[in-house]
C-alpha positions in Angstrom: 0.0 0.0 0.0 1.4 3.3 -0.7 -0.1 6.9 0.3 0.3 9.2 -3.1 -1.6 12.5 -4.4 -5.2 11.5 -6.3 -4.5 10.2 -9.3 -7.2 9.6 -12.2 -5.5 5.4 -12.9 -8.1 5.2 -9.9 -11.0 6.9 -10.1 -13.1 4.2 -11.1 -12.2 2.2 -8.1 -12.9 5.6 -5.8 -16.4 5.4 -7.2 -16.6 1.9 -6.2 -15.7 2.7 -2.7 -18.2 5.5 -2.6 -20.9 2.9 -3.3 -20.0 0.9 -1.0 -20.6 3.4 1.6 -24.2 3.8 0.1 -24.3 0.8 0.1 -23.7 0.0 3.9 -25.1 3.5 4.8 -21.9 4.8 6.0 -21.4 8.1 7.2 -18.9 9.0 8.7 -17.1 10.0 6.1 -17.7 12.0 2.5 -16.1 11.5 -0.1 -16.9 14.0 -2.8 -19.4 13.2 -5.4 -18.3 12.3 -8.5 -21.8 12.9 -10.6 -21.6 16.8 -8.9 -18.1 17.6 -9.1 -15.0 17.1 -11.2 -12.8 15.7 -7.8 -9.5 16.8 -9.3 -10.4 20.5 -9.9 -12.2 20.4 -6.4 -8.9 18.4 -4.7 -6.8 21.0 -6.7 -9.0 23.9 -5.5 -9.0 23.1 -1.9 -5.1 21.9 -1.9 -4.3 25.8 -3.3 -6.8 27.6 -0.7 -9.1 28.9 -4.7 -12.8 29.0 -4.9 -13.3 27.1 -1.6 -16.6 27.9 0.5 -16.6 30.8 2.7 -15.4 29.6 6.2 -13.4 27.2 4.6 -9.5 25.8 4.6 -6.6 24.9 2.7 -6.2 21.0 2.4 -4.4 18.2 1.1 -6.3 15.2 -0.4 -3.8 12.2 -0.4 -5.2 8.4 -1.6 -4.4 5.0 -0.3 -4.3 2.8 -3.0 -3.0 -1.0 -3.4 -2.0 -2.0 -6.6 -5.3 -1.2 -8.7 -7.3 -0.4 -5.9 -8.2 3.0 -4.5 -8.2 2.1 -0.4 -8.5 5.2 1.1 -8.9 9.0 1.2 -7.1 11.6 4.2 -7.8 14.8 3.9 -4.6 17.5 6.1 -6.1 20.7 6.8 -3.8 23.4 7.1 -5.5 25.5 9.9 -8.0 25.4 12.1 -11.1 27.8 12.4 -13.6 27.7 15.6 -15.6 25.0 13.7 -12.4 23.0 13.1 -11.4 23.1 16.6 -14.9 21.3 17.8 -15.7 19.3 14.8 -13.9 18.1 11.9 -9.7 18.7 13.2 -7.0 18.6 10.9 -7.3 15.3 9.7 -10.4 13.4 8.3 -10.4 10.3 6.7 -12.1 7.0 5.3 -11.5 3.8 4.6 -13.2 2.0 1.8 -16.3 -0.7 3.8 -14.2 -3.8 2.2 -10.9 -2.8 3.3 -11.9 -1.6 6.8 -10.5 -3.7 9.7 -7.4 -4.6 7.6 -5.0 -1.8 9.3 -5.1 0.3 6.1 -6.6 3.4 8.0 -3.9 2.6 11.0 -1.4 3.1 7.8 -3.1 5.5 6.1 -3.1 7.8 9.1 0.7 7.2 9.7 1.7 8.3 6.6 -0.5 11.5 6.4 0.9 12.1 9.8 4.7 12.3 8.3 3.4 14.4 5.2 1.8 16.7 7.7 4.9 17.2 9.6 7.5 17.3 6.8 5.7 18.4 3.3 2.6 21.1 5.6 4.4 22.1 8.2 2.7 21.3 11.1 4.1 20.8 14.3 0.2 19.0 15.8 -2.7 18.1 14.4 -6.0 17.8 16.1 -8.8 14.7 14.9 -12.1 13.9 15.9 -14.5 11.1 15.7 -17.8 10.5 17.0 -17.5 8.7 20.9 -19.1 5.4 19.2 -16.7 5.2 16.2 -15.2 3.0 17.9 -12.8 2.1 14.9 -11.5 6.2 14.1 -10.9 5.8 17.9 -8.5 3.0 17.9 -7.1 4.5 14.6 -5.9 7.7 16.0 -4.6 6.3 19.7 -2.8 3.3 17.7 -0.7 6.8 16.0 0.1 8.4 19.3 -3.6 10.3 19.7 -3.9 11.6 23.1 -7.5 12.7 24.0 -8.1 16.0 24.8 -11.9 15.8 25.7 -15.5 14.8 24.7 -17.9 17.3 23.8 -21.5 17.8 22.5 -22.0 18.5 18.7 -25.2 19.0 16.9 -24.8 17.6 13.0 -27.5 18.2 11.2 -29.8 18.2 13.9 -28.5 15.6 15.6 -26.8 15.7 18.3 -23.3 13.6 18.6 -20.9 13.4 21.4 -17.6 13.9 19.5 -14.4 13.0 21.0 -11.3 15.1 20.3 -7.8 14.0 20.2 -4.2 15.6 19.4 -1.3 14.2 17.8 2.2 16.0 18.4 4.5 15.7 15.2 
């Protein structure tokens, strides 16, 4: 498995993943939709801080992929904002449905961590999950995630406790 910038060799296999997660109602992660957007310009907009949503940040779309197969998506935010700080971190990610529970997003985190520290420049990262994603969890504390807290979130009118953890590069 290898951790590189989005590349188009896999975009057939990225739509695959993203019906899976329709598929098995998965949530917890977006990745963007392919019959809305053209996912390179977008990637390419957000990774040069152009034409992003007010109240929005700079980031860094990396794939994990695996010979033909798109694995994963991380996105590195470059900053936080208020919003950031309760929901959302530096660091999002998912793991395609038939490739969870095989370490890739233990991987796929370790890796993003690196680029964060030596292509971004940061020196921490903060990342959140929801307190019964029980998976993110162990994700982030197997990379050195120590947790700063659970608070109360309301997402889209529902309300999720969300626990926040920080990783020191």
């Amino acid at each position: 498995m290898e951790l590189i910038t989005p590349d188009k060799r896999y975009y057939a296999s990225y739509k695959e993943a993203i019906q899976e997660y329709r598929c098995h109602h998965v949530d917890t992660y977006h990745f963007f939709d392919t019959e809305k957007y053209d996912i390179f310009q977008k990637i390419e907009n957000y990774r040069t801080g152009r034409n992003l949503p007010a109240g929005y940040v700079r980031a860094t779309y990396l794939w994990l992929v695996d010979g033909d197969e798109f694995v994963g998506e991380i996105s590195i935010r470059h900053s936080l904002t208020d919003s950031l700080m309760r929901f959302g971190g530096n660091i999002g990610y998912g793991v395609r449905y038939s490739r969870r529970n095989s370490g890739a997003g233990t991987f796929m985190l370790s890796k993003a961590l690196t680029y964060a520290k030596e292509v971004i420049g940061l020196t921490r990262v903060l990342i959140t999950c929801d307190e019964d994603n029980l998976g993110s969890a162990r994700v982030i504390e197997k990379n050195g995630g120590v947790l700063q807290d659970k608070i109360i979130n309301t997402i889209e009118g529902v309300e999720r406790i969300t626990k926040r953890y920080w990783i020191r590069l």
